[in-house]
Residue frames relative to the residue before (quaternion, step in Angstrom):
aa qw qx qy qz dx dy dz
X 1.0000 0.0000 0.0000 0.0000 0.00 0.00 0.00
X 0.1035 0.8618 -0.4927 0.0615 3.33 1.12 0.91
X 0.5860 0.5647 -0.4799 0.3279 3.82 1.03 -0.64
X 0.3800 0.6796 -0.4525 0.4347 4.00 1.18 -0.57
X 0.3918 0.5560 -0.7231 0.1204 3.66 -1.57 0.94
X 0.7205 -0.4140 0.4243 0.3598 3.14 -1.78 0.16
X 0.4352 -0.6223 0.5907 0.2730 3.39 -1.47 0.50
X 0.1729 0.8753 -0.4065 -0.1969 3.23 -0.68 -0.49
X 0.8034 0.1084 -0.3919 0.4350 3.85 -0.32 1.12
X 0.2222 -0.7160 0.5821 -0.3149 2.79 0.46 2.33
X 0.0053 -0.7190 0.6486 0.2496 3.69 -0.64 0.49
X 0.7023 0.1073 -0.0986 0.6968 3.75 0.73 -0.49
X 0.6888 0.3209 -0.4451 0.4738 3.00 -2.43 0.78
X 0.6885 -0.4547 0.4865 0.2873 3.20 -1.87 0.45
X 0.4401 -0.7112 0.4887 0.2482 3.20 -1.30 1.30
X 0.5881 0.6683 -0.2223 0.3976 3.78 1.46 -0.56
X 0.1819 -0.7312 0.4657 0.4642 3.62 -0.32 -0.31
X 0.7581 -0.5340 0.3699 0.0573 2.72 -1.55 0.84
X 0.0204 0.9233 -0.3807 -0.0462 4.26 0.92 0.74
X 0.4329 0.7398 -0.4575 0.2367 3.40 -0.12 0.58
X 0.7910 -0.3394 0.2183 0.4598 3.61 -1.42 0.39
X 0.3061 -0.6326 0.5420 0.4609 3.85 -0.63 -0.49
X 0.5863 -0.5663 0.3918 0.4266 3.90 -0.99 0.96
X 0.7352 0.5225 -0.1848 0.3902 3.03 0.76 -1.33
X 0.4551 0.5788 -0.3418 0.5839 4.04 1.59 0.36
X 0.8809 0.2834 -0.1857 0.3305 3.39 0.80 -0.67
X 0.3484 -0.8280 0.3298 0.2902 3.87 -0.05 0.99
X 0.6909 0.4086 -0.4269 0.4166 3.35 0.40 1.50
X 0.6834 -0.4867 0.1569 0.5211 3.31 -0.86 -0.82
X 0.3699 -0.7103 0.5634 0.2031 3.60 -1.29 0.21
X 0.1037 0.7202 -0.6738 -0.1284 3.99 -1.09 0.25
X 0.0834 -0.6358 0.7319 0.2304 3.52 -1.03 -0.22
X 0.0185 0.6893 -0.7231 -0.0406 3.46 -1.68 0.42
X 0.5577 -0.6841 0.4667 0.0573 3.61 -1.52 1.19
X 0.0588 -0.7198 0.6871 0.0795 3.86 0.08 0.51
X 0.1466 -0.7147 0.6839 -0.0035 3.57 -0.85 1.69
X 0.0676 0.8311 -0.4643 -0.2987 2.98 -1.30 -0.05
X 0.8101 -0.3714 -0.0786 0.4468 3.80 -0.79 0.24
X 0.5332 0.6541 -0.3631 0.3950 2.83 1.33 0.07
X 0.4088 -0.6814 0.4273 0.4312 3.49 1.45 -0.71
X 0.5930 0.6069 -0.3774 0.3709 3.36 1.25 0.48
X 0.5110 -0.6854 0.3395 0.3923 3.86 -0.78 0.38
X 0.2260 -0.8030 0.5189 0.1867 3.15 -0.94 1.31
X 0.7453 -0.1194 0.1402 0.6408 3.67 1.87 -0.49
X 0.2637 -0.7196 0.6424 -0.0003 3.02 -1.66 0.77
X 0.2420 -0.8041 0.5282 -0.1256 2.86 -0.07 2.05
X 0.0638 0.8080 -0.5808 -0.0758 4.27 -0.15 1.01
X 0.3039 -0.6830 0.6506 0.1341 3.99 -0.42 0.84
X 0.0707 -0.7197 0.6906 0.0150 3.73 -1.40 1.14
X 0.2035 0.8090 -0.5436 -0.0931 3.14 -0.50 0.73
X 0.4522 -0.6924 0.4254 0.3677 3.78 -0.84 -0.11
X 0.6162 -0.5105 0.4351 0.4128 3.14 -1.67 0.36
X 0.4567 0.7093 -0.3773 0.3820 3.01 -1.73 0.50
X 0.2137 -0.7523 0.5631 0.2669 3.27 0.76 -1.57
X 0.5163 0.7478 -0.3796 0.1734 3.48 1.20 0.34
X 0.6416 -0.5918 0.1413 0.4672 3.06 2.13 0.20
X 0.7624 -0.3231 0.3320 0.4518 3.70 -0.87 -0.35
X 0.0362 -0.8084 0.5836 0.0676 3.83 -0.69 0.76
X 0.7401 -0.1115 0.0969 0.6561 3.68 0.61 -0.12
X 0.4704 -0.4839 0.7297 -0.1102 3.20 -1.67 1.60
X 0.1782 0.6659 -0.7149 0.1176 3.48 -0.99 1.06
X 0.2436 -0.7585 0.6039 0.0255 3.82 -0.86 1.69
X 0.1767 -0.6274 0.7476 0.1275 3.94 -1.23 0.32
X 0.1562 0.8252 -0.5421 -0.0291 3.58 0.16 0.29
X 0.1806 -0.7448 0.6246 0.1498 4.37 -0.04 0.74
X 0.8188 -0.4033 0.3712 0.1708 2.89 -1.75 1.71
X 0.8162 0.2925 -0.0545 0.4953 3.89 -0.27 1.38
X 0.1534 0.8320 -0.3656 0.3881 3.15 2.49 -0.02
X 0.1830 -0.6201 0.7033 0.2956 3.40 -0.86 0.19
X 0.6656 0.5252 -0.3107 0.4296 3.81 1.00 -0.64
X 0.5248 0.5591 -0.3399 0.5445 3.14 1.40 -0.19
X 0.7334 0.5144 -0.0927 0.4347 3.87 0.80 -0.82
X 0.4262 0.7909 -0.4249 0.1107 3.43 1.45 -0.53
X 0.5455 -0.6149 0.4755 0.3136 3.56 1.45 -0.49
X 0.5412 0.5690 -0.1866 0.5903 3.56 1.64 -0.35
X 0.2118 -0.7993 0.5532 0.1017 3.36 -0.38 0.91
X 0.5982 0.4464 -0.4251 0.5120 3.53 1.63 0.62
X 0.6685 -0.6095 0.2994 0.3034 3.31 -0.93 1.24
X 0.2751 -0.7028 0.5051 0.4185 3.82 -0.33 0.55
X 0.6246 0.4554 -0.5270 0.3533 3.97 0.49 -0.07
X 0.5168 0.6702 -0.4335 0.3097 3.61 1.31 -0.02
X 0.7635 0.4194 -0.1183 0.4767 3.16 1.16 -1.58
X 0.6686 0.3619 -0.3957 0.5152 3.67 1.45 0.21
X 0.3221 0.5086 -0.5532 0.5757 3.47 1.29 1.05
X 0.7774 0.4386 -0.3781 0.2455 3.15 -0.38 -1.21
X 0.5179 0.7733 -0.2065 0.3020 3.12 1.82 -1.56
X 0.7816 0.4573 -0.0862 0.4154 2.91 0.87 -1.77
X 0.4126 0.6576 -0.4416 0.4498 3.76 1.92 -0.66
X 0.3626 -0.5637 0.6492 0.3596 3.19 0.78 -1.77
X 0.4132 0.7759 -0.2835 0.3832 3.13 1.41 0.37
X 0.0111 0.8862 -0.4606 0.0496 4.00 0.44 1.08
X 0.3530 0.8480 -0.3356 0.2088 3.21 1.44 0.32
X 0.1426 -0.7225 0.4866 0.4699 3.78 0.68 0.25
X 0.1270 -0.7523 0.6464 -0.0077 3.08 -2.04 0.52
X 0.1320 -0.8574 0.4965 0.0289 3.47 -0.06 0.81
X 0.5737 -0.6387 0.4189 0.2957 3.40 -1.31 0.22
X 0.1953 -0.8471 0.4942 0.0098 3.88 -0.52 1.30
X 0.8104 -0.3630 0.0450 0.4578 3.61 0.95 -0.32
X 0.1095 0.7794 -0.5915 -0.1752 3.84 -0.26 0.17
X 0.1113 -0.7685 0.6292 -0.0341 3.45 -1.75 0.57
X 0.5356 -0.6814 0.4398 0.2353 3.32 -0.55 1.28
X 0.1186 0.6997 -0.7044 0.0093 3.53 -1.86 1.07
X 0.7471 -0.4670 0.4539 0.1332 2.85 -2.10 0.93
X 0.2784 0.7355 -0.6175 0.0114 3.78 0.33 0.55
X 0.1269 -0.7447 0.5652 0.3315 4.36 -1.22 0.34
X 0.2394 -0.6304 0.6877 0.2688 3.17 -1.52 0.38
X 0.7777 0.0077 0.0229 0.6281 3.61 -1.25 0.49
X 0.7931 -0.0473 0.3212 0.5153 3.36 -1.30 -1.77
X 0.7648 0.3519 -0.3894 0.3737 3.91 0.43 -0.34
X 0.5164 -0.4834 0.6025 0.3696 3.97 -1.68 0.64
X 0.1323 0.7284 -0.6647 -0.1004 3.19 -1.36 0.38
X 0.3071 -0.7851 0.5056 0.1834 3.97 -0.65 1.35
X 0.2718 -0.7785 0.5655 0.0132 3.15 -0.83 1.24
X 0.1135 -0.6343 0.7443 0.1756 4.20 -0.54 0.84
X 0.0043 0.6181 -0.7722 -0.1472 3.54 -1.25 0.79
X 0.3610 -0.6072 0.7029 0.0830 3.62 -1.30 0.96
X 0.1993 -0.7662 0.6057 -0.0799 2.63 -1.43 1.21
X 0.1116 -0.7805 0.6132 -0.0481 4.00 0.13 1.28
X 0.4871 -0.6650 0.4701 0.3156 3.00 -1.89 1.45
X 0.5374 0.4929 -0.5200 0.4447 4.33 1.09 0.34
X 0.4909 -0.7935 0.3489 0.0873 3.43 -0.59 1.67
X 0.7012 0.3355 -0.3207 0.5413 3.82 1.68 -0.40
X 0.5131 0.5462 -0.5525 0.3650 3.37 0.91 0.60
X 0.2027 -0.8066 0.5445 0.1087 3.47 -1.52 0.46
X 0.0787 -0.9483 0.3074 0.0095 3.75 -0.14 0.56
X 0.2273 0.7981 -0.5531 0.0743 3.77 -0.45 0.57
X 0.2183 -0.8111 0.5425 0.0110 2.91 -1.41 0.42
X 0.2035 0.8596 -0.4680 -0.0247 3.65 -0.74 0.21
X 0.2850 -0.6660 0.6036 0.3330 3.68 -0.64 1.04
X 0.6605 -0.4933 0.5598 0.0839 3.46 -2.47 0.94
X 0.5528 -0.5426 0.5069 0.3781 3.44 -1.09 0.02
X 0.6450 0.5172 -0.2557 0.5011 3.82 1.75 -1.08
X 0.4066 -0.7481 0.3851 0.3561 3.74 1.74 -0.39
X 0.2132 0.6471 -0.5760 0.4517 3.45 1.20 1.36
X 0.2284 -0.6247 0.7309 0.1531 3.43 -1.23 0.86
X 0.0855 -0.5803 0.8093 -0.0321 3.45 -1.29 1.21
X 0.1845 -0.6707 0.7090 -0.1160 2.89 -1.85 2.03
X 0.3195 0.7130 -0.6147 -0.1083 3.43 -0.84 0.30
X 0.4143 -0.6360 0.6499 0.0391 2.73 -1.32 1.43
X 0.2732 0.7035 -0.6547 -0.0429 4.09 -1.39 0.56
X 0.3094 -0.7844 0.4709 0.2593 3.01 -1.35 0.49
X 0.7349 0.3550 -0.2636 0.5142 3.93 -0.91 0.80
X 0.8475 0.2701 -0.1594 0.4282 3.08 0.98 -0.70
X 0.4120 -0.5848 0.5306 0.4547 4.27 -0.74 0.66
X 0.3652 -0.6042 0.6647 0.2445 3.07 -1.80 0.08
X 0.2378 -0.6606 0.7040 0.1068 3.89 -0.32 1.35
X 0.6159 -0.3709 0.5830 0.3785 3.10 -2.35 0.32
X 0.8031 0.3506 -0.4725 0.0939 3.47 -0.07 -0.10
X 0.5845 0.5692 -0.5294 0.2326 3.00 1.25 0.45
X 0.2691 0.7613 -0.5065 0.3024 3.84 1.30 0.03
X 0.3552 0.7264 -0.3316 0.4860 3.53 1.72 -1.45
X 0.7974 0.4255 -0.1909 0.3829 3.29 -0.92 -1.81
X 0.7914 0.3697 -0.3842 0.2989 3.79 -0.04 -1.08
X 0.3280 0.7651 -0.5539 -0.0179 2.96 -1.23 0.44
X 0.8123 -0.3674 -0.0164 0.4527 3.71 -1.03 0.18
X 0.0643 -0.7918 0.5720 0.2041 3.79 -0.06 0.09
X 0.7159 -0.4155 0.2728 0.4904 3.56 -1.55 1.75
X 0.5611 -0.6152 0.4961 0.2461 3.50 -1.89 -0.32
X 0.4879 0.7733 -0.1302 0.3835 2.77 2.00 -0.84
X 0.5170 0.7653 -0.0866 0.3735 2.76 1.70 -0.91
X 0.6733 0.3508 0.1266 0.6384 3.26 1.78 -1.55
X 0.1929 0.8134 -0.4422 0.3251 3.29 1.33 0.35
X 0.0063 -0.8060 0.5609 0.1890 3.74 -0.76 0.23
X 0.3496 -0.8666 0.2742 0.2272 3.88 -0.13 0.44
């Protein structure tokens, strides 16, 4: 994922770009939300899919940059797991059961995928760290995550992440 680099004199919004499906790929709604911290810098960029319908949230995708407090939680479940589950409405505890590393290609480059494994059975989980050292989580629920969606992500404008 070599096209991935740091931004850099951002005055607001994430200095990193920003990897995820395109809204406009997916056939519902779409939010994104910013995890600042006190510094006013970005601590993540948290994008929520959900579907039409009202059937809720299907898959949580996190950018989290090296130094994350969300990255740090001390929880060997993913925090985009538990702010899926959160958002299901889902208060079941869930705990972490096993993760194990895969081979996914893109074009010409290897990319290593951790899929996580949680002990709540319709979640699905992976993860991979960037060449810029962003951890990218997606978290879905009901549904596996196939190599092709690795396909689909990619940067999305900055503008996007504006703060006003």
């Amino acid at each position: 994922m070599s096209f991935l680099r740091r931004r850099s004199g951002q005055p607001a919004g994430p200095d990193f770009d920003v990897l995820a499906m395109d809204p406009g790929d997916w056939p519902g709604d779409f939010g994104a939300a910013m995890m600042t911290g006190p510094d006013g810098s970005c601590q993540g960029i948290f994008l929520r899919y959900d579907l039409f319908g009202g059937r809720g949230p299907a898959m949580f995708i996190g950018n989290l940059p090296e130094g994350s407090p969300a990255r740090e939680t001390g929880d060997e479940v993913p925090f985009e797991v538990r702010q899926l589950l959160a958002a299901l409405e889902n208060d079941e505890p869930v705990e972490f059961v096993s993760a194990e590393d895969f081979p996914v290609m893109l074009g010409d480059d290897l990319l290593i995928v951790k899929k996580v494994k949680v002990s709540e059975e319709r979640v699905f989980c992976a993860q991979f760290g960037r060449s810029d050292g962003v951890l990218v989580t997606i978290a879905s629920w009901d549904r596996p995550i196939s190599d092709d969606l690795y396909q689909l992500l990619k940067p999305l404008p900055a503008d996007m992440f504006q703060q006003g």
